[in-house]
C-alpha positions in Angstrom: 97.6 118.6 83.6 95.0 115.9 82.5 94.6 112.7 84.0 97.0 113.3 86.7 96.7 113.1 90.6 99.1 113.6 93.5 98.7 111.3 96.5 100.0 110.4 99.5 102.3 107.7 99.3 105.0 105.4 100.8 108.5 105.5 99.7 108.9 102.2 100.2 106.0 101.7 97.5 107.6 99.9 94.2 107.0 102.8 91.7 108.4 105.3 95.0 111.0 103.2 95.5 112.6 104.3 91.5 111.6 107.4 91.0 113.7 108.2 94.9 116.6 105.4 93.6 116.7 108.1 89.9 116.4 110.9 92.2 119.9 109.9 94.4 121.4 108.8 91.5 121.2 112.1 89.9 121.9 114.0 92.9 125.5 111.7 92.9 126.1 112.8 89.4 125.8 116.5 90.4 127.1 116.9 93.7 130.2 115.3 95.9 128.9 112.8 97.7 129.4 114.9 101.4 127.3 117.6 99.4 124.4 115.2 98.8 121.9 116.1 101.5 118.5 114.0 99.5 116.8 111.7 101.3 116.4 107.9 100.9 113.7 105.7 101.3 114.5 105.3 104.9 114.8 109.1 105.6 111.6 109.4 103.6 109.6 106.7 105.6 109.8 109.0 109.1 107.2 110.3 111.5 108.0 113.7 110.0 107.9 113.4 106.6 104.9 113.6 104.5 105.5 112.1 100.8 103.5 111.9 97.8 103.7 111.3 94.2 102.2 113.0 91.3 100.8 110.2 89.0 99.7 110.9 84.8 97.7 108.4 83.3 98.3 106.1 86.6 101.9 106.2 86.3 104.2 107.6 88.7 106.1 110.5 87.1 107.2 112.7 90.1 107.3 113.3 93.9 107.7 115.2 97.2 107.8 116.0 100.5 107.4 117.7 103.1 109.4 117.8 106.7 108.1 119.4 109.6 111.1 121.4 111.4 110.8 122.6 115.1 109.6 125.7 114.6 106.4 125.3 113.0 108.3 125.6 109.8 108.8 123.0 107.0 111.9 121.7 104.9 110.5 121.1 101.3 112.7 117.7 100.5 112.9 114.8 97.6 111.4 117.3 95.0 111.9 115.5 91.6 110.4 114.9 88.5 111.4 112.5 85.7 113.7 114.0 83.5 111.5 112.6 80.1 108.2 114.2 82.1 110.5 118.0 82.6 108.8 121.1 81.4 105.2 119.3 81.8 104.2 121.6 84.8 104.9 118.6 87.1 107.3 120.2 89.3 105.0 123.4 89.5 102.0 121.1 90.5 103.9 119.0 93.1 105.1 122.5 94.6 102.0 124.0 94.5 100.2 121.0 96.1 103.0 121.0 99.1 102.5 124.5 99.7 99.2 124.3 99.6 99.2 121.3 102.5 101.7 123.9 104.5 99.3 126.2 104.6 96.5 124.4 105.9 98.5 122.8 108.4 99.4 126.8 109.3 103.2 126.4 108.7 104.9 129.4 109.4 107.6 128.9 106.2 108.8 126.7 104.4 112.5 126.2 103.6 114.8 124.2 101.2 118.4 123.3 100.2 119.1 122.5 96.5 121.7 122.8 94.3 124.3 126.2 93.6 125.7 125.0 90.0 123.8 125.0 86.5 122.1 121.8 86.7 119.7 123.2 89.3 118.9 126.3 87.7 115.4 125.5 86.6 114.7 124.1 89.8 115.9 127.8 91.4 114.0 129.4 89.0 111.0 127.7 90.0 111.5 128.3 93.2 111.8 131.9 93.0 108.6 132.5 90.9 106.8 131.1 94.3 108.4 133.9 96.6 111.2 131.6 97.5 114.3 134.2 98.2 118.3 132.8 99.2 118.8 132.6 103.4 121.5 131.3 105.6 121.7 127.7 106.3 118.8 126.2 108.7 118.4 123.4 110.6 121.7 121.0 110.3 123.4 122.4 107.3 126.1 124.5 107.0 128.0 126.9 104.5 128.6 124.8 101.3 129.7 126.2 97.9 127.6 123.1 96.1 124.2 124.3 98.2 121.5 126.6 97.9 119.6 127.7 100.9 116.0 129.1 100.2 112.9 130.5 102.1 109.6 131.5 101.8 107.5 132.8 104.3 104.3 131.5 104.5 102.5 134.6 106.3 103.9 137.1 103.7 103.4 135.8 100.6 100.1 135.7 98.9 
C-alpha cells in the first residue's frame, strides 16, 4: 500500500479518538449491547494495550491493538478499518504488523473475539487465511451465540 504507515498511537489522539467512536458505533449496530465486548478509548489507553493506526497519505484510515494476557499470550482487540478504505489491504496490513510485533516480543499466541453473524464474515475470513482456527472462550468471556472465539499459535504457524 503506497504512502501509508502504521504507528504507535494514543487513543485519546483526535483522529484515534473517531475512527474508535465509528468503530463502537458499528459494533452497536451489529451486536446487543451486553454482546459488545470493543474497547473504548479508556480501555484502549491501559498499561497493557499497545495501539496503533495505519495512516494513507497522512490520514488516519485504520487501527489496532494489541493486549498482553497472563500467559505470555495476546488478545488481538479494536481491529477496524474505515468502511470507504475496505478491500484496500488495510485490515491485512494492520494484522500483519500486530503479528509481526507479537512475535518479536515472543508471544506464545495470539487470540481474538469477533463477531458469529454475516457482518463479520470478511473479518473471519481474514483471520483464518493467517492460521487463526475457532477455540473456547479465553480470558473473561464466555459462551455467547453473537461471538466468535479465535486462535493462532504463534510457535506453530509459519
Amino acid at each position: 500500500m503506497p504512502d501509508t504507515v502504521i504507528v504507535p498511537a494514543r487513543p485519546s489522539d483526535p483522529d484515534a479518538a473517531i475512527l474508535i467512536r465509528r468503530h463502537l458505533d458499528q459494533m452497536a449496530a451489529q451486536s446487543p449491547e451486553e454482546s459488545c465486548h470493543a474497547l473504548d478509548g479508556s480501555g484502549l489507553e491501559g498499561p497493557d494495550v499497545q495501539f496503533f493506526l495505519l495512516r494513507r497519505d497522512g490520514q488516519a484510515i485504520g487501527m489496532g491493538a494489541l493486549k498482553r494476557l497472563a500467559d505470555n499470550t495476546r488478545e488481538l482487540k479494536s481491529m477496524h478499518t474505515l468502511s470507504e478504505a475496505r478491500g484496500s489491504g488495510a485490515g491485512r496490513a494492520i494484522l500483519e504488523h500486530l503479528l509481526k510485533l507479537a512475535r518479536q516480543e515472543n508471544a506464545s499466541g495470539i487470540y481474538l473475539e469477533t463477531g458469529s453473524t454475516p457482518e463479520f464474515l470478511p473479518a473471519r475470513k481474514l483471520y483464518e487465511s493467517y492460521g487463526f482456527s475457532e477455540c473456547p472462550p479465553f480470558g473473561d468471556y464466555s459462551e455467547d451465540p453473537w461471538s466468535v472465539f479465535m486462535h493462532l499459535d504463534l510457535q506453530a504457524a509459519p
